[in-house]
ZAPA-926711 format. One record per residue (C-alpha): y, z, x; residue in one letter. Coordinates in steps of 0.02 Angstrom, whole numbers, padded with zeros to 5 digits, always signed. Example, Ala and Ser with C-alpha at 12.3 -4.5 7.8 and 13.67 -1.06 7.14 Angstrom:
2
-00225+00390+00615a-00053+00357+00684s
***
This chain:
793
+01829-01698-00101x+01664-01804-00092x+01518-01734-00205x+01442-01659-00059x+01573-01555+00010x+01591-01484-00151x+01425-01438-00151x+01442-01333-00006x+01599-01273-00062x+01538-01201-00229x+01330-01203-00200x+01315-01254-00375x+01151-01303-00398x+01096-01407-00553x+00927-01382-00630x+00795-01451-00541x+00658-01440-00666x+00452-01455-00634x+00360-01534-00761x+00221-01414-00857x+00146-01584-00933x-00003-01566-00806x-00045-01396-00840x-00021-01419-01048x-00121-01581-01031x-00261-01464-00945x-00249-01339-01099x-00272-01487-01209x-00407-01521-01129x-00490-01370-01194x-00437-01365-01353x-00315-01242-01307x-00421-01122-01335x-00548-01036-01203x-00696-00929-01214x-00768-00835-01061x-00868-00896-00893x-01033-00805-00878x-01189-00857-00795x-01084-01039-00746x-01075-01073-00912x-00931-01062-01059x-00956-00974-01196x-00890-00992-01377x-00725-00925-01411x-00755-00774-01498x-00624-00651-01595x-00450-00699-01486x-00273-00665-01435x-00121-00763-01397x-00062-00801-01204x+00107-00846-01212x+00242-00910-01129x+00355-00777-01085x+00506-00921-01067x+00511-00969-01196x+00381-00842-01323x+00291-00999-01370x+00076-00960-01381x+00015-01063-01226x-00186-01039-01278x-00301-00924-01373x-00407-00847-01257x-00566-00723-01303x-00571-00543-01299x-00710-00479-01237x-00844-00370-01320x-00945-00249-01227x-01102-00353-01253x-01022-00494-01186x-00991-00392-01033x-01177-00346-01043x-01214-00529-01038x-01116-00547-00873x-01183-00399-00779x-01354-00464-00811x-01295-00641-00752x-01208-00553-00607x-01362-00433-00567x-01486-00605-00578x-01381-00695-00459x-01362-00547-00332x-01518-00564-00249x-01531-00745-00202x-01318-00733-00155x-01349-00586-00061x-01502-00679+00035x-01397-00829+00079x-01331-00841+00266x-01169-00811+00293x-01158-00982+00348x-01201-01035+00183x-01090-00915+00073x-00946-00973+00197x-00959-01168+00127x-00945-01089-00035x-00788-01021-00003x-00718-01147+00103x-00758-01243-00041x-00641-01147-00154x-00521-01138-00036x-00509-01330-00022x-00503-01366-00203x-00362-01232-00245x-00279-01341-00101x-00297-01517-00186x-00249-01423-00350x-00122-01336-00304x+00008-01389-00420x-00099-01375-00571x-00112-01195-00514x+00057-01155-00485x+00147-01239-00636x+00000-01138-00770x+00037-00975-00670x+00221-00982-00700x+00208-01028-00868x+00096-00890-00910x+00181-00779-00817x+00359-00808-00798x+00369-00821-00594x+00504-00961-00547x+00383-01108-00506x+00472-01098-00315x+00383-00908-00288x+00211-00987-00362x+00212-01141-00255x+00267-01092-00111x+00202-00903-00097x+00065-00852-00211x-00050-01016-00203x-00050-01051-00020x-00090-00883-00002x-00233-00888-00121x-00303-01050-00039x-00273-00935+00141x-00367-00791+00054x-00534-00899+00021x-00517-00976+00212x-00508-00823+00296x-00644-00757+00195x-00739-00918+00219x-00747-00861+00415x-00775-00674+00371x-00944-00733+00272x-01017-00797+00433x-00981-00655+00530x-01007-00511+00437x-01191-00490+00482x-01134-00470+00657x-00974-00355+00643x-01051-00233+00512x-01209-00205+00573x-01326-00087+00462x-01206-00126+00290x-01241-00207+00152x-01151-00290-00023x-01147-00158-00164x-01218-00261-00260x-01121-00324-00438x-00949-00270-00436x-00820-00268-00570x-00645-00305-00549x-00492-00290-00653x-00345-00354-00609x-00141-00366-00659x-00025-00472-00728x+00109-00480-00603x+00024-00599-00451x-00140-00677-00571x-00222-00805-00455x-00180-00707-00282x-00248-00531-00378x-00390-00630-00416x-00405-00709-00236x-00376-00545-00148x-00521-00459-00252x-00665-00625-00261x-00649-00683-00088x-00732-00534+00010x-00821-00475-00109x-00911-00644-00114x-00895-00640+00089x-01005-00484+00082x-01120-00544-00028x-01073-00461-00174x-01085-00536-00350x-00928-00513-00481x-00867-00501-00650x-00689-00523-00657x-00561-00471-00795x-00392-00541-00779x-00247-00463-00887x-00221-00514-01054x-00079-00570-01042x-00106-00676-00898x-00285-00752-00910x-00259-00949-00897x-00256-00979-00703x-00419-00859-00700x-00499-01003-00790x-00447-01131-00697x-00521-01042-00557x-00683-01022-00659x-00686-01214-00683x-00656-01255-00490x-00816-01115-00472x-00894-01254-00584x-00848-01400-00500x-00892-01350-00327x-01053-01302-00384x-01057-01104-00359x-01212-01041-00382x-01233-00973-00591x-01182-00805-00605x-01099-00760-00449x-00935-00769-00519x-00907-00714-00723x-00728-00718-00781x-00743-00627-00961x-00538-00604-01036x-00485-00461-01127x-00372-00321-01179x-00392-00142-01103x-00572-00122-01210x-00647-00265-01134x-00593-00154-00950x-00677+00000-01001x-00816-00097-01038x-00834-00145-00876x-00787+00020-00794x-00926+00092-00901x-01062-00009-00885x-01234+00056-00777x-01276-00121-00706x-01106-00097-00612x-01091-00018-00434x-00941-00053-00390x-00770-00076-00473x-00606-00130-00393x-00461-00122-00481x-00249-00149-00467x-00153-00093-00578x-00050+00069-00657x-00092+00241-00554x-00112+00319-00738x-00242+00189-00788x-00308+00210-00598x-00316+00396-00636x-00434+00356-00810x-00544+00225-00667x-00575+00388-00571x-00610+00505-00715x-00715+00387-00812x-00833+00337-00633x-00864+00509-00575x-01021+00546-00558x-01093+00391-00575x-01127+00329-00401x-01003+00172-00401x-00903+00134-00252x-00714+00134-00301x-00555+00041-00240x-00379+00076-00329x-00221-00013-00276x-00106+00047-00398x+00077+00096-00416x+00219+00126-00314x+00417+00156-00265x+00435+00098-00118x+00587+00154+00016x+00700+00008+00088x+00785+00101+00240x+00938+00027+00329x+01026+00101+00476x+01175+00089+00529x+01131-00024+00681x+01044-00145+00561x+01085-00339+00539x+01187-00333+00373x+01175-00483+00312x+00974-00512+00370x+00945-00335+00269x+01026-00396+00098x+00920-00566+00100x+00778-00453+00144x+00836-00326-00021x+00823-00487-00134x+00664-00537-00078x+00598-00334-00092x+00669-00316-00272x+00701-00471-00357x+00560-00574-00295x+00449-00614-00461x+00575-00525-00551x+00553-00350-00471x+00370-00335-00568x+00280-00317-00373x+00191-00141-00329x+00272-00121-00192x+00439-00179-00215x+00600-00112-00134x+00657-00025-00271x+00735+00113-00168x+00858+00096-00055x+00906+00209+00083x+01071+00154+00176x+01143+00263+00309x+01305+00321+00230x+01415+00258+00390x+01365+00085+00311x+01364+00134+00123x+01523+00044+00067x+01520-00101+00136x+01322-00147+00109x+01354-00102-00077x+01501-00218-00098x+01398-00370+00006x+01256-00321-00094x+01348-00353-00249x+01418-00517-00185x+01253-00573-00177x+01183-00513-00344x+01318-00632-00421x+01240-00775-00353x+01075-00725-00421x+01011-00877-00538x+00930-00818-00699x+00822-00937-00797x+00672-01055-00834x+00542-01011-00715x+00491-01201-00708x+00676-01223-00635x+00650-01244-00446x+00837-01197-00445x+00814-01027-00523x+00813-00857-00429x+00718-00725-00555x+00607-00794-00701x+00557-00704-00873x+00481-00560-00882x+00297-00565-00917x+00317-00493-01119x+00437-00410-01239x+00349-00236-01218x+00408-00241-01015x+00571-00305-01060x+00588-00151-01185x+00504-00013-01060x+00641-00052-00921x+00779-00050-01060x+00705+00140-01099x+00716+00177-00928x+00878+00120-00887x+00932+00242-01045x+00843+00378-00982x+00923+00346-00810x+01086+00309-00862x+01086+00483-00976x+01071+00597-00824x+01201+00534-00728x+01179+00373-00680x+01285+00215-00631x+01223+00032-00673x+01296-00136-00623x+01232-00294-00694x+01354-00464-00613x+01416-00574-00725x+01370-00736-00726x+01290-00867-00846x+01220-00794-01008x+01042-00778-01029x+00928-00879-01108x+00956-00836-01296x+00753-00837-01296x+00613-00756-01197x+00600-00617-01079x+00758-00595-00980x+00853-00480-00899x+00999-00488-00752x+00964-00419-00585x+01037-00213-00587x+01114-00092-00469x+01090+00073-00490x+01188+00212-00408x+01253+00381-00434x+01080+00455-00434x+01001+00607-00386x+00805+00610-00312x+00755+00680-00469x+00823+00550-00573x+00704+00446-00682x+00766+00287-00598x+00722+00358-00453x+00546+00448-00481x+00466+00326-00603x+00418+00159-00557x+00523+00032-00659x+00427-00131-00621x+00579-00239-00664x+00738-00301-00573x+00805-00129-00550x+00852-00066-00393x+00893+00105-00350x+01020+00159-00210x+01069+00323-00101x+01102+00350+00028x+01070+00465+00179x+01148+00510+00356x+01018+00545+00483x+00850+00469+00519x+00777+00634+00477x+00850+00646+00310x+00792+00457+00274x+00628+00506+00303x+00607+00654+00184x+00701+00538+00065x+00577+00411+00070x+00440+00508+00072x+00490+00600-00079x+00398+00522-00210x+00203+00542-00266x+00176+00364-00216x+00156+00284-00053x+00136+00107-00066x+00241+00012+00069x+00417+00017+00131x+00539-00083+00235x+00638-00020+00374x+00787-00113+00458x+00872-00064+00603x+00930-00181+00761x+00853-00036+00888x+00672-00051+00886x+00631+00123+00948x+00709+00191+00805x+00607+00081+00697x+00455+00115+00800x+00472+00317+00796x+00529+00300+00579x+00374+00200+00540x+00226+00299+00591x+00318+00440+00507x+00326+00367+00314x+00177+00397+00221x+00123+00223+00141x+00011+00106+00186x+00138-00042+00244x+00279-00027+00340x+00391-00190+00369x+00515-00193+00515x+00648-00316+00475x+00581-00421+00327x+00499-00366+00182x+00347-00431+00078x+00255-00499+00215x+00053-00528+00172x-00088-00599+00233x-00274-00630+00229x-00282-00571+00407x-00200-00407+00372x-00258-00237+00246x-00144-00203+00114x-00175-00041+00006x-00069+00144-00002x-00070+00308+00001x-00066+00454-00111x-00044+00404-00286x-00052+00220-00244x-00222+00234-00223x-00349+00212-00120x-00442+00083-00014x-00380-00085+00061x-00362-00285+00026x-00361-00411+00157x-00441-00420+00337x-00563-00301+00420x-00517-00155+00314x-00530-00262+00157x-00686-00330+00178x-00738-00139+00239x-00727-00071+00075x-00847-00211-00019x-01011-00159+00108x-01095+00019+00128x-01214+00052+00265x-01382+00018+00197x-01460+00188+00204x-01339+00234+00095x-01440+00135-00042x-01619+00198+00004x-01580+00394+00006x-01674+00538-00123x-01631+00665-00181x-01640+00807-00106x-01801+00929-00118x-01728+01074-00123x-01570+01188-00095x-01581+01341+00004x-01608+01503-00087x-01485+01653-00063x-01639+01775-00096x-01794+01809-00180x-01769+01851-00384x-01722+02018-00415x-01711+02080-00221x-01534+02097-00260x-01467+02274-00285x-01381+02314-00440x-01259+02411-00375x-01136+02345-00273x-01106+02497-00183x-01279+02525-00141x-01285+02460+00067x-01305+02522+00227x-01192+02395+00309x-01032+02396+00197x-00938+02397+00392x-01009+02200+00389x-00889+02142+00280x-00820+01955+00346x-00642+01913+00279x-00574+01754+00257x-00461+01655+00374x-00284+01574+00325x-00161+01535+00430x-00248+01575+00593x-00276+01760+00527x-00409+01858+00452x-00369+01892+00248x-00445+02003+00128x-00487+01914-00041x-00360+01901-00162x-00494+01958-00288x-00542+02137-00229x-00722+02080-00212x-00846+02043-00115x-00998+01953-00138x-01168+02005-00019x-01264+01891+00076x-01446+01905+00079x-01589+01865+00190x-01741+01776+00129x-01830+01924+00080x-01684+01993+00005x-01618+02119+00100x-01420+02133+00108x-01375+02075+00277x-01172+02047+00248x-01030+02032+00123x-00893+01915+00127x-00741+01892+00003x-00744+01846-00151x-00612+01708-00162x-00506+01617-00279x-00366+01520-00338x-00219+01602-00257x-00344+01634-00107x-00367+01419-00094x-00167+01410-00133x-00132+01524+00018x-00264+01416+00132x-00175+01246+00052x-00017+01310+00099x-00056+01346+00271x-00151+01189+00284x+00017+01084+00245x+00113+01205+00348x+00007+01151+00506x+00006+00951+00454x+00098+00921+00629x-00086+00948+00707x-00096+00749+00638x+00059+00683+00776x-00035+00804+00894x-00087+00686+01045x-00266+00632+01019x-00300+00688+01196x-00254+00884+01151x-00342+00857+00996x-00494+00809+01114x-00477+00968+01221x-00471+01080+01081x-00644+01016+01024x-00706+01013+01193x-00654+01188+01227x-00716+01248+01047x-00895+01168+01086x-00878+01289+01256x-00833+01449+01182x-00973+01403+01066x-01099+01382+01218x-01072+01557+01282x-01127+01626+01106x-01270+01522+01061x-01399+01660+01054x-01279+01772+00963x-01264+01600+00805x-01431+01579+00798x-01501+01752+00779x-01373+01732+00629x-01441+01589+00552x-01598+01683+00569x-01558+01825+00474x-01488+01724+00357x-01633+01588+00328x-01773+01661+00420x-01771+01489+00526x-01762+01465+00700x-01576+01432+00720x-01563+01359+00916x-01586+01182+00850x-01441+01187+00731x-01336+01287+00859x-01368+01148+01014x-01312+01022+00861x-01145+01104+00814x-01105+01108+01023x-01162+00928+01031x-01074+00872+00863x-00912+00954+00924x-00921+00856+01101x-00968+00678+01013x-00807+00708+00902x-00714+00760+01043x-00756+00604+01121x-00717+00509+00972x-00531+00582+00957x-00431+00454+01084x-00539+00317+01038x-00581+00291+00869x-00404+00208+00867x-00324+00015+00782x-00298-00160+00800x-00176-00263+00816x-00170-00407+00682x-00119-00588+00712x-00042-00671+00548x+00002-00838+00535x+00200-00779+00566x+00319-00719+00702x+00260-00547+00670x+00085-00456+00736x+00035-00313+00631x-00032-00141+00719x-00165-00057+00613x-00121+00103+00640x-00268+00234+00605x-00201+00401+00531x-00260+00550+00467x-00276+00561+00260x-00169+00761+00273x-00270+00899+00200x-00434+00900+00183x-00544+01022+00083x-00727+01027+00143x-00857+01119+00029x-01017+01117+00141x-01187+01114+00122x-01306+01250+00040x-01430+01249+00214x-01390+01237+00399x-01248+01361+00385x-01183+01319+00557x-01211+01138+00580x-01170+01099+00396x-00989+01128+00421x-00978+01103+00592x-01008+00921+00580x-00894+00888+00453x-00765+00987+00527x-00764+00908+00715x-00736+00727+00627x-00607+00785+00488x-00515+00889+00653x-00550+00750+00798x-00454+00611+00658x-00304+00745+00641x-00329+00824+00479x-00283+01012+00431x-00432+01081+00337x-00488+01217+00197x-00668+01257+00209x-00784+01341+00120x-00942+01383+00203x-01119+01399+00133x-01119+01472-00014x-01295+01558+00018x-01258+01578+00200x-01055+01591+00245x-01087+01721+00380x-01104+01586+00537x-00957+01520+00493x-00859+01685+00456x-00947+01717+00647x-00852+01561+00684x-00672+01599+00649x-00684+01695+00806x-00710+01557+00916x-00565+01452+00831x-00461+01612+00868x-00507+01579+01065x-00507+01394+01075x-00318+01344+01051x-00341+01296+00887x-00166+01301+00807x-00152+01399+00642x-00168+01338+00494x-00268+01191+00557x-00430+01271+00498x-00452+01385+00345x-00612+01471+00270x-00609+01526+00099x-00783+01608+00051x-00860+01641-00114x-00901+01523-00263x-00934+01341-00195x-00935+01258-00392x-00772+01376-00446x-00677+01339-00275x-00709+01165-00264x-00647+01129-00427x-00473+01230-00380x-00473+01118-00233x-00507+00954-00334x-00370+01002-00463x-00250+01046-00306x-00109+00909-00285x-00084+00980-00118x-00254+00921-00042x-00259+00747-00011x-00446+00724+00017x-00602+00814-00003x-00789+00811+00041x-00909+00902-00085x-01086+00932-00046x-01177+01017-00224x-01250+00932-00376x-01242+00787-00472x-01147+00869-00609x-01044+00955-00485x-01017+00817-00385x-00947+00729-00546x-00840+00870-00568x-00760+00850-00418x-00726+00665-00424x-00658+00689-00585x-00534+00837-00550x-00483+00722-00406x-00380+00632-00524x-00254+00719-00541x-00174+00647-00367x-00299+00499-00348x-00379+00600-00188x-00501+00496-00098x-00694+00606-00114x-00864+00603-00048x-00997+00706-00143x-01165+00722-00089x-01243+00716-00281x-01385+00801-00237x-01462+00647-00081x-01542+00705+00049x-01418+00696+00181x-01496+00752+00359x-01328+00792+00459x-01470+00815+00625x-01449+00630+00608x-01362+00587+00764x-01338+00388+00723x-01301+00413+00561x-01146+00547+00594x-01097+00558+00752x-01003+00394+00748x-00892+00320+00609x-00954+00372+00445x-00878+00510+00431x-00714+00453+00553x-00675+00318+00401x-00671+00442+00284x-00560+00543+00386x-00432+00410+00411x-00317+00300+00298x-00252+00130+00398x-00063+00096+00410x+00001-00080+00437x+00153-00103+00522x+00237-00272+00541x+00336-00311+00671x+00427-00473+00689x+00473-00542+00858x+00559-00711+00943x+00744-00750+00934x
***
């Protein structure tokens, strides 16, 4: 047999090795040993750590961990250079990027040999994916620069933001947070992961070279310290960061209160469905690429799989065929499949996993095949099966080569299975009938879907999850969305004053002691009126203090009941967008007919004229009516076979604590957005003046609203919204109170990484008709869904 038939016959590949001498002649070149980029300039190396070679364990560089007044230093650069970036045309910060973009190209190499090295990636993945992409990242932004003027009218840059970034995908983390940040006009001071710092500084160098304005970008290294630093400091306002949801959670905790705009791409577990109809052979190749690709260490890898048990057996045996062939190595090998790990501490963590895993109950296969490396951080591709949902293989994300299977037999069983998990990140669905795959995908809660391939990204299309995977998006519109904030945003005061229940010591003592104890609103769950858990009522008072009402005094199991029913009616979200219009449009009607009736209430309650607010909340509701069949997605165009539809979709439950004045319009306007987008909803009214919306529960009643989809809880607006902050069953929430309230809110919010909006005290005039009647408050209500679908022969 001639040497190339036996090629074929066996596809034995030999090694095909890249040279690193490029890259370890550029670390010479500094000495290897780096301080940090601030201001366009490099500083000394100060106190620093080792970046090594996870290959191998060999130190690659020392590289400086940052202090907090070294982070000072670059927030001051950062703040300096704001002003004159932020003036440039977007014509102008568009060269700058194209610039970038064009020297990662003719450097491309040098990039991709220093990132596996660092990192561990086989040198094909860097090459081929991640630095293209990077280079793709800084074009695309390059045209968003010049046109952002025009397709965000009234926004504006944040101003100096700070961005942290992970280990696993270094230069295209780094791309994905820089490039429309810059775009926007932003200025930025970057942290790359410790362990993974070197191609950051390369990139600070080309910033050097291509003549980037001093201080726009600062690229200060460092261990977790040198992060909190950032996340801490005043001169920030916003931080973006990717990374672990329990370091996310800490992000959130640590910025509430404080003002700063917030991004989180964090963790995830991430479904791989096959059916029974799918291409076997085209799924498996996919089920490499979504668990072993950069050695399983990718947010939103595969890691479970979902086959339809008709199809069980036999995909498990193929699948293990192809795990033998899996090539375990030197990442600098172009002939290697999965690379080292990026340190000993991963390597360990999966090993503690796997134990865990493999202790209740489960099954692991490892092939054989070629020992491993006797040094560095390796580990053979694994199998896991015999598992239950609440295994820890299953519920915890591994961040390794580790895949996960079960199995399930109809579609409506592989969707509960997939969405059983606190994450919601991406998944992949594969099945030959594109209906099916077109009905599953809308129907998974993440943030990407992938018909038919897997691990599909681009500049042109948002990438970001749901739930505990954070908040937020990178990459096209959405991306650069979430780096601008409309610029009234930036000029509001506080506001003068709240309104005042009563005048001091008008109340009576005795509770008892009314004429009008009939008056007495009760709550609404569930599409029924419910007496407060409590016992108690609270009265409500007119300005001169004269008892006028009570309502219930409600609590925790009160805002548990109204949770419950508000996840019991989530279907109102796959309600057509048309009904959801008529429901609005008929609520606004009903409201008509009783205008004089709601504003003689708001009279009584705040001695103002109330027919202003009323002709508001009927005018709010049609606007948002209006809005419900239109405020709809796009359809992306990557550089593939494949378009992506950006699918807009209600966040789930919302909790809405409204404002202390305009009792009706205060939570009408936030309602008609938060119901026109799809969202089930627990209110609480004005604290000092719940009765108009008490009043109001009677209209729902007679406007086809379907229970559960509103629910008013009255009483304590600090003490309830912090039950609804802490509550993992509410997946978003606007607050309108204090500053320190506001921070206790955001904080609470933790807990499930809910996306929030707090007032803090501004003066925000809902009469505002161009402010929010249009899609302030629409974005808020909405998370975006990519779905990929591939098409051609």
């Amino acid at each position: 047999m001639n040497r190339i038939a036996q090629i074929f016959e066996t596809l034995d590949y030999g090694p095909a090795p890249e040279s690193p001498d490029p890259a370890l002649a550029w670390l010479d070149s500094h000495g290897r040993k780096f301080g940090h980029f601030i201001d366009g300039k490099w500083t000394k190396p100060g106190e620093t750590f080792s970046s090594d070679n996870p290959a191998t364990g060999e130190s690659l560089a020392q590289v400086t961990n940052g202090t907090p007044e070294e982070v000072d230093k670059a927030v001051k650069a950062a703040r300096a250079a704001f002003k004159s970036w932020s003036a440039l045309s977007g014509y102008e910060r568009g060269r700058y990027l194209y610039a970038i973009a064009r020297a990662i190209q003719k450097h491309a190499r040098l990039f991709a040999v220093l990132e596996s090295l660092d990192n561990g990636k086989p040198i094909r993945e860097s090459r081929d994916l991640d630095i293209p992409l990077v280079a793709r990242h800084f074009y695309h932004h390059a045209g968003w620069a010049q046109h952002v003027a025009r397709e965000f009218p009234g926004h504006v840059p944040y101003g100096v933001c700070g961005q942290i970034i992970p280990w696993n995908f270094p230069l295209l983390m780094l791309a994905w947070k820089i490039a429309p940040a810059l775009a926007a006009g932003n200025t930025v001071i970057l942290k790359p992961a410790e362990f993974t710092s070197l191609t950051a500084l390369l990139f600070a160098e080309i910033c050097e070279r291509i003549g980037l304005p001093k201080g726009v970008v600062n690229i200060v290294t460092g261990m977790g310290e040198t992060g909190q630093a950032i996340v801490a400091h005043e001169g920030i306002d916003k931080i973006a960061f990717t990374g672990s949801t329990e370091v996310g959670k800490a992000i959130r905790a640590a910025t509430a209160g404080t003002g700063k705009g917030l991004s989180l791409e964090l963790g995830g577990k991430s479904p791989y469905l096959v059916f029974e109809d799918a291409d076997i052979d085209s799924a498996i190749e996919g089920l490499v690429d979504a668990i072993w690709f950069n050695q399983g260490q990718v947010c939103c890898a595969g890691s479970r799989l979902l086959i339809q048990e008709s199809i069980e057996e036999r995909f498990i045996a193929k699948l293990k065929k192809r795990m033998a062939t899996l090539r375990v190595g030197d990442p600098l090998d172009k002939a290697i499949d999965i690379g080292a790990l990026v340190a000993p501490v991963q390597v360990e963590r999966i090993r503690d996993l796997m134990k865990r895993g493999v202790k209740e109950g489960a099954l692991v296969y490892e092939p054989d095949g070629d020992p491993l490396p006797e040094r560095g951080c390796f580990l053979r591709p694994a199998l896991v099966t015999n598992v239950s949902p609440a295994n820890t293989l299953v519920e915890e994300e591994i961040f390794g080569p580790v895949l996960v299977a079960m199995s399930f037999r109809t579609p409506e069983e592989a969707v509960a299975l997939a969405n059983n998990t606190r994450y919601g990140l991406a998944a992949t669905i594969w099945s030959e009938n594109i209906n099916l795959a077109l009905d599953i995908a809308p129907r998974i809660k993440a943030g990407v879907v992938w018909i038919n391939g897997t691990n599909n990204f681009d500049a042109a299309v948002g990438f970001g999850g749901y739930k505990e995977s954070g908040f937020g998006r990178e990459g096209g519109r959405e991306g650069m969305a979430v780096y601008l904030k409309p610029s009234w945003e930036k000029t509001l005061a506080a506001a003068s004053s709240s309104a005042a229940p009563a005048k001091a010591g008008a109340q009576k003592s005795n509770p008892l002691d009314s004429d009008v104890l009939d008056q007495t609103a009760k709550m609404y769950i569930g599409g029924k009126q419910a007496r407060p858990d409590s016992g108690y009522s609270r009265g409500v008072f007119a300005p001169d203090g004269k008892l006028i009402g009570e309502v219930g005094e409600g609590n925790r199991k009160d805002i548990r009941n109204a949770v419950e029913a508000a996840r019991a009616a989530l279907g109102w979200g796959t309600t057509a967008a048309h009904t959801r219009a008529q429901v609005l449009y008929f609520l606004a009607e009903n409201l008509d007919y009783r205008r004089d009736e709601f504003a003689r209430r708001i009279k009584a309650q705040t001695g103002k004229d109330g027919e202003a607010e009323v002709a508001a909340s009927i005018e709010r509701l049609f606007a948002f009516a209006a809005w419900a069949d239109k405020y709809d997605g796009a359809v992306h165009n990557p550089p593939l076979r494949a378009v992506a539809a950006a699918m807009v979709e209600p966040i789930g439950v919302m909790a809405i604590v409204a404002p202390e004045e305009q009792p009706l319009l205060g939570s009408v306007a936030l309602l008609a957005p938060a119901l026109a987008m799809g969202n089930p909803i627990v209110l609480v009214p004005s604290q000092a003046a719940p009765l108009s919306i008490t009043d109001l529960y009677q209209v729902l009643e007679t406007s086809d609203v379907p229970s559960g989809v509103v629910n008013i809880v009255t009483g304590d607006a600090v003490t309830l919204a912090k039950t609804l902050a802490e509550h993992d069953g509410v997946d978003a929430m606007w607050f309108f109170g204090s500053p320190e309230a506001s921070a206790m809110v955001e904080k609470a919010s933790a807990g499930n990484v809910k996306q929030t909006w707090t007032s803090r005290s501004r003066a925000i005039d809902l009469f505002d008709k161009e402010k929010f009647e249009g899609d302030y408050w629409l974005a808020k209500a909405t998370q975006i869904k990519n779905v990929w679908i591939p098409y051609g022969a």
